[in-house]
C-alpha positions as CSV (number, residue, x, y, z in Angstrom):
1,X,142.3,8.8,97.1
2,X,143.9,8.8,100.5
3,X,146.3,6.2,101.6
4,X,145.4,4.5,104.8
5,X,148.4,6.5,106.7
6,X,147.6,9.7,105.5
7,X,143.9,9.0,105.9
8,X,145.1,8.3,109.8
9,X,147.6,11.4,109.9
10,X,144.3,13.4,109.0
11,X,142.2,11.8,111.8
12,X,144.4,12.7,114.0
13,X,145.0,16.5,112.9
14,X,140.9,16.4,112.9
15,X,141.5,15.4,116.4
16,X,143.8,17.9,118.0
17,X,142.4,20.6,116.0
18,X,138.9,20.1,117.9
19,X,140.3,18.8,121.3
20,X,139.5,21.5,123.7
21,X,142.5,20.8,126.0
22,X,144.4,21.5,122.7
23,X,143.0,25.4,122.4
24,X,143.8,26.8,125.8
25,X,144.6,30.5,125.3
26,X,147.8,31.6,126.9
27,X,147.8,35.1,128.4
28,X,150.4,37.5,127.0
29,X,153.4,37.1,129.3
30,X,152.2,34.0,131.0
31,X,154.8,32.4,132.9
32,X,156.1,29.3,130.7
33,X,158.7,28.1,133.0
34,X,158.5,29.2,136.6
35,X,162.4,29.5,137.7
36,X,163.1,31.6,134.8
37,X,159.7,33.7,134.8
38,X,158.4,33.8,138.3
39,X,159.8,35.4,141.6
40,X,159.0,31.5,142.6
41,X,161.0,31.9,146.3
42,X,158.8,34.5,147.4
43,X,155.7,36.0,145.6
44,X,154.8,33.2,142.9
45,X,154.6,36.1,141.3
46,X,155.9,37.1,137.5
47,X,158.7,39.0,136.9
48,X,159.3,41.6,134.7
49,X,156.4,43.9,136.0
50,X,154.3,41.2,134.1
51,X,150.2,41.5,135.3
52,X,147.6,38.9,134.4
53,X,145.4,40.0,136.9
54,X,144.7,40.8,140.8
55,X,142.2,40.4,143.7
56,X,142.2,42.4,147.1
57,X,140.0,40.9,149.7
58,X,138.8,43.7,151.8
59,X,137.8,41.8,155.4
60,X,135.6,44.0,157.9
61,X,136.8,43.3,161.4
62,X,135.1,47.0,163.2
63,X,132.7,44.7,164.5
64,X,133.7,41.9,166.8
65,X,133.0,38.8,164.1
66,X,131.5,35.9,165.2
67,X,132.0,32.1,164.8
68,X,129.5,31.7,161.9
69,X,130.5,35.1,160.4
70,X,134.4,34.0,160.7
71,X,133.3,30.6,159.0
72,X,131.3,32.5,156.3
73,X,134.0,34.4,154.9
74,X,136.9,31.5,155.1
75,X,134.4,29.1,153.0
76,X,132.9,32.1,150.5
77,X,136.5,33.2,150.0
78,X,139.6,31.6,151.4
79,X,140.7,27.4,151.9
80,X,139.7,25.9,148.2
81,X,137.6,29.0,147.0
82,X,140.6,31.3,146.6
83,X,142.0,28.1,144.9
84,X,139.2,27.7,142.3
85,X,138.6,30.7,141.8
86,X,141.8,32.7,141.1
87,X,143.6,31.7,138.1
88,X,147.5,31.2,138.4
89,X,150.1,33.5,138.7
90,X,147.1,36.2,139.5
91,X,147.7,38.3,142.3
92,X,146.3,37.9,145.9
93,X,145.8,40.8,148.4
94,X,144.1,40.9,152.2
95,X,143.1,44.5,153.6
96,X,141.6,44.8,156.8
97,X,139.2,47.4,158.0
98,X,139.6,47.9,161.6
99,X,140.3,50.4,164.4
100,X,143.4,52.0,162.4
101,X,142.4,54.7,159.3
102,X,142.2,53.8,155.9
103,X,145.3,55.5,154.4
104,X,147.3,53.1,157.7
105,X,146.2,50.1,155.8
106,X,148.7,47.3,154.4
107,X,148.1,44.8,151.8
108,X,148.8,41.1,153.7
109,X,150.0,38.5,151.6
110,X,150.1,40.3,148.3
111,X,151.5,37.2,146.4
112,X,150.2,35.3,143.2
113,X,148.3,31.9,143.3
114,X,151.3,29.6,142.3
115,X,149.6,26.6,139.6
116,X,149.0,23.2,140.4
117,X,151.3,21.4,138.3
118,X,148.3,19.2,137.6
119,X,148.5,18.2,134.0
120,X,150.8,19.7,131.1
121,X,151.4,23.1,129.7
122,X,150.1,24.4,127.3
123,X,147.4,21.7,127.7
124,X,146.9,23.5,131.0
125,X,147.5,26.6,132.3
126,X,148.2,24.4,135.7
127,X,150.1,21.9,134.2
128,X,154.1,21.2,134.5
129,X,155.7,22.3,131.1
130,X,158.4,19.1,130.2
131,X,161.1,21.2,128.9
132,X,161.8,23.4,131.9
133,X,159.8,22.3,134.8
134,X,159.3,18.9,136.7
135,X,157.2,17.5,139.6
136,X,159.1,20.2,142.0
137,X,156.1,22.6,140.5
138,X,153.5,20.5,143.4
139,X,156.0,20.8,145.7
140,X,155.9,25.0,145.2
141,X,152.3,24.7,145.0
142,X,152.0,22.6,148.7
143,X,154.2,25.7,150.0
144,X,152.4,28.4,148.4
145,X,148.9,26.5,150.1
146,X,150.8,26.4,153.4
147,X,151.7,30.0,153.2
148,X,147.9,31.0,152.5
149,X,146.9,28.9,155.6
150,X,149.1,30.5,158.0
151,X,147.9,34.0,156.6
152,X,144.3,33.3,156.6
153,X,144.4,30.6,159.7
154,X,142.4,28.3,157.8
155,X,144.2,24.7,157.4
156,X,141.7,22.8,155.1
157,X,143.9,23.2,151.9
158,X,146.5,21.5,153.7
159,X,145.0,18.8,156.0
160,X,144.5,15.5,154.3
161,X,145.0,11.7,155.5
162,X,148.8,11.5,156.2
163,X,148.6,15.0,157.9
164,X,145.4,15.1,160.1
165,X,143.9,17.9,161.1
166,X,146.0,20.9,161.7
167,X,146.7,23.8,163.3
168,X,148.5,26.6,163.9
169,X,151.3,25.1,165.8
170,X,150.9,21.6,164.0
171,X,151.5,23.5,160.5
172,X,154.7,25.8,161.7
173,X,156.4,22.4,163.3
174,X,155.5,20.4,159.8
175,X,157.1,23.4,157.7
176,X,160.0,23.0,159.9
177,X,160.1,19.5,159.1
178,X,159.7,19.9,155.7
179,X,162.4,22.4,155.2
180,X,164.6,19.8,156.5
181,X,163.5,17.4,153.8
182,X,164.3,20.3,150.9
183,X,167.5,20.7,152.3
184,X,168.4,16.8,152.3
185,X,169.8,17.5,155.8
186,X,168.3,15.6,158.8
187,X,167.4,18.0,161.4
188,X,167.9,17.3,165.1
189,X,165.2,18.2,167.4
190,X,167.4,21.2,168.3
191,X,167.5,22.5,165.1
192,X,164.0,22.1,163.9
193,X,162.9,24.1,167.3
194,X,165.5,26.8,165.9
195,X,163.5,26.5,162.5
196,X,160.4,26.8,164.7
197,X,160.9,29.9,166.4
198,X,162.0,31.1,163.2
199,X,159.0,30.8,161.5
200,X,156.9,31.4,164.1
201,X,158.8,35.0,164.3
202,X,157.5,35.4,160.3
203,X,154.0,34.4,160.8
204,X,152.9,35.7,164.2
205,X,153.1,38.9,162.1
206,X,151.4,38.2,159.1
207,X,148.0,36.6,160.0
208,X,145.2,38.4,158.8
209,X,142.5,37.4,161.1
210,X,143.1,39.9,164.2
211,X,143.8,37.5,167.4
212,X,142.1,39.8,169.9
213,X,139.2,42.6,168.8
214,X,140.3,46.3,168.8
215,X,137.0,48.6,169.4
216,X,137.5,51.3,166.3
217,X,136.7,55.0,166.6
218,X,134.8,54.5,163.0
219,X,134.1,51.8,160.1
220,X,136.0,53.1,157.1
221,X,134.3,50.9,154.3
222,X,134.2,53.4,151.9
223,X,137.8,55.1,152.3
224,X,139.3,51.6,152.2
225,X,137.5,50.8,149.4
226,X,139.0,54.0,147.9
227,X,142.8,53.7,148.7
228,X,142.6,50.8,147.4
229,X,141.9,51.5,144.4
230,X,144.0,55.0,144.1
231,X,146.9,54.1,146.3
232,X,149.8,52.6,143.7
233,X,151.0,50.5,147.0
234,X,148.4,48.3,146.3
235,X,149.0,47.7,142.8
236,X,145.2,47.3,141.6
237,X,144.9,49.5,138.9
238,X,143.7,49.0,135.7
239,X,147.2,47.8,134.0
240,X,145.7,44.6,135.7
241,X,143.9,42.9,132.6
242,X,141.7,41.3,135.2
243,X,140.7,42.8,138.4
244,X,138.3,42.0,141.3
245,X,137.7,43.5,145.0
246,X,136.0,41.0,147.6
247,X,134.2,42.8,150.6
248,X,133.6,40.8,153.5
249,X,131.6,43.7,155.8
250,X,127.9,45.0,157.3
251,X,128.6,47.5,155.6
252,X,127.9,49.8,158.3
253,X,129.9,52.8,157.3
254,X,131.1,55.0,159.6
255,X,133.1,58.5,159.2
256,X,132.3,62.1,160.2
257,X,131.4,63.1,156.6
258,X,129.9,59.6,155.5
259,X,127.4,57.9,158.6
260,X,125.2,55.0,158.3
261,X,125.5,54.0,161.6
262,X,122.1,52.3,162.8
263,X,122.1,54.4,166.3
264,X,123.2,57.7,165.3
265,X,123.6,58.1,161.5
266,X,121.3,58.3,158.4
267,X,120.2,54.6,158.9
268,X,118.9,55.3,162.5
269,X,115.2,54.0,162.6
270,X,113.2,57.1,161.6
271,X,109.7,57.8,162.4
272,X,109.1,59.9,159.5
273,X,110.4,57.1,156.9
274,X,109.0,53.4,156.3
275,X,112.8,51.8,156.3
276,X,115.6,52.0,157.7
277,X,118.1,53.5,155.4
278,X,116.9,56.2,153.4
279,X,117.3,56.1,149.9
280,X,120.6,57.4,148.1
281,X,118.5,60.9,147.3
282,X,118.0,61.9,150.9
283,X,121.6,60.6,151.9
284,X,122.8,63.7,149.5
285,X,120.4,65.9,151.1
286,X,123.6,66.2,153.7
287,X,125.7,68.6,151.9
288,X,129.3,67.6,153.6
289,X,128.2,64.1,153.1
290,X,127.4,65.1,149.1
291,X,130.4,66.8,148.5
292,X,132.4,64.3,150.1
293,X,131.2,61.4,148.0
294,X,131.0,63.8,145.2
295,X,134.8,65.1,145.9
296,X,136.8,61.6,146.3
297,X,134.9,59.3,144.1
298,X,136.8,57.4,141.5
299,X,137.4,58.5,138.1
300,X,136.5,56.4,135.3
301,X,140.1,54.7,134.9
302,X,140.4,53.8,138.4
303,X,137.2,51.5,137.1
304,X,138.4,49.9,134.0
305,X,137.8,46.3,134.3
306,X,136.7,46.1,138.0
307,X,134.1,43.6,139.1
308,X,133.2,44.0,142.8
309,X,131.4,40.8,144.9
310,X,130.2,41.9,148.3
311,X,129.7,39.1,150.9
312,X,127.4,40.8,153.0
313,X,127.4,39.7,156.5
314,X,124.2,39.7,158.6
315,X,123.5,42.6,160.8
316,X,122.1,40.3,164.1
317,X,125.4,41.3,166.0
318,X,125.6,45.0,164.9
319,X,122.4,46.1,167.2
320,X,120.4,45.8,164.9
321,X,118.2,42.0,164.3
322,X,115.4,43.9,162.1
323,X,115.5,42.0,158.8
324,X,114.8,45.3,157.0
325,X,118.2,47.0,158.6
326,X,119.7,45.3,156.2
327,X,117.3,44.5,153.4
328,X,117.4,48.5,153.4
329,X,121.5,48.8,153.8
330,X,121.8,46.7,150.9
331,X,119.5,48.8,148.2
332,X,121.5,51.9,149.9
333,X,124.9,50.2,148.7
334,X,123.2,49.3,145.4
335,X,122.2,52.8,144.8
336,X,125.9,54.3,146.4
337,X,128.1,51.8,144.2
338,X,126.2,53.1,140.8
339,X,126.5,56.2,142.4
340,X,130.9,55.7,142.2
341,X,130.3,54.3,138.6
342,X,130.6,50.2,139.9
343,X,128.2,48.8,137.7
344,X,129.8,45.1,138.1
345,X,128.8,43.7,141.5
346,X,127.6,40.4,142.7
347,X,126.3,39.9,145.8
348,X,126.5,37.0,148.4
349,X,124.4,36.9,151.8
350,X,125.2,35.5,154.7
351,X,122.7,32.9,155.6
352,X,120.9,33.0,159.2
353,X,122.9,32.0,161.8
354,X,120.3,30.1,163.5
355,X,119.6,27.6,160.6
């Protein structure tokens, strides 16, 4: 018969055994303590060439976006969805389609969502681990959130009671500030305009959201989609145990070999059809466009693991207010991604801007 002690020791086994917060799985390689592990001053990345997992977010700025369009994107994927949704130490990416060529683009950002430090590890993969790590883990966090906002020009994750809301300006002088504080220095108001200038040098470089429109010669959806996943600068392929691509865009694609342009390519209202777009059949009926799709689309590897969500903006500023432009653009892309051999894609649609 069990003695009162051992009958509680058991209990408690019973306890922890079942507790879910108790069964967390750890990744291979997952970062235990992050001075030691992570590249924590930079890239909140790991070290070692250690991958957990990555998502690129593919923004389409060919046409000029609008207000709502802008405000679509930041709250379907930036501010606290990019938060929730992206587990830590996975890698974040922004690539921009706009008036340049696809092969010009260049990953913005490209670091890894830094953990909360809310809880305890390995309780939580957010949490602070006691042995190695303290409550200096929010403090990294709070930067890495800054650092997002100044990229993506969205200051929700940051704004709260103390701080108000903010700004470009407001959050560079409130860095500066805060740099001060790290360094247990006080600043005079000289040197936290030198820290200002500073900073301001960094960041008027690396914000994703163009500050002034660029009219393109094309819309290279397709190609961008397509470096990014061949083109090792990006560092998406499948060695990623976990991968994702976010695209933001019409998806009006336009190239010489690959046109759906509304006014002069194959989704050009036609008489002799009932939609818009044609379907996927009588887009291959074009032999250069057939053989280009056929020539440069991906191989089976470059696939691996890849799960695709499309936030598909509406087409009321692209010339083209017919709901069926893009009801039709939309089965096209269904029919043009199982095509490439995506079978994994969620879609999200922009809801009417006049509601």
């Amino acid at each position: 018969m069990l003695s009162l002690k051992n009958l509680v020791f058991f209990f408690l086994f019973i306890v922890l055994l079942t507790n879910p917060s108790y069964s967390v799985e750890i990744p291979k390689n997952y970062p235990e303590c992050f001075k030691q592990d992570t590249d924590w001053t930079k890239t909140w990345c790991p070290i070692k060439g250690v991958k957990l997992g990555h998502r690129v977010f593919i923004v389409d700025f060919t046409s000029e976006l609008q207000p709502d369009q802008e405000a679509f994107i930041k709250d379907s994927a930036f501010g606290l969805s990019l938060i929730e949704e992206t587990k830590p130490y996975h890698k974040i990416s922004f690539v921009r389609i706009d008036h340049k060529s696809a092969s010009e683009q260049k990953p913005f950002f490209m670091s890894c969502r830094m953990k909360t430090g809310e809880g305890y590890f390995p309780e939580s993969l957010e949490g602070i681990n006691p042995i190695c790590e303290g409550n200096n883990v929010k403090a990294i966090f709070f930067n890495f959130k800054t650092s997002l906002a100044l990229t993506s020009d969205d200051y929700s994750l940051i704004e709260d009671a103390s701080t108000g809301p903010l700004n470009y300006d407001k959050t560079i002088e409130m860095f500066a500030k805060k740099h001060c504080l790290t360094t247990k220095k006080k600043c005079t108001e000289q040197e936290i305009e030198e820290l200002k200038k500073q900073l301001y040098k960094h960041w008027d470089y690396r914000k994703f959201f163009p500050s002034k429109y660029t009219p393109p010669s094309g819309s290279y959806i397709y190609e961008t989609l397509i470096e990014v996943l061949r083109n090792k600068e990006f560092d998406f392929s499948n060695e990623n145990p976990e991968r994702e691509l976010i695209i933001a865009s019409d998806l009006v694609q336009i190239s010489k070999k690959f046109n759906l342009s509304h006014t002069n390519g194959y989704c050009k209202p036609n008489i002799t059809r009932t939609k818009y777009c044609g379907d996927l059949e009588g887009l291959l009926k074009n032999k250069v466009t057939r053989n280009y799709l056929e020539q440069t689309k991906p191989n089976k590897k470059q696939l691996e693991n890849l799960k695709v969500k499309v936030l598909f903006l509406n087409h009321d500023y692209s010339g083209e207010t017919n709901p069926k432009a893009a009801e039709s653009m939309q089965k096209l892309w269904i029919e043009i991604f199982n095509y490439m051999g995506i079978r994994n894609v969620e879609w999200v649609l922009q809801l009417d801007p006049n509601i």
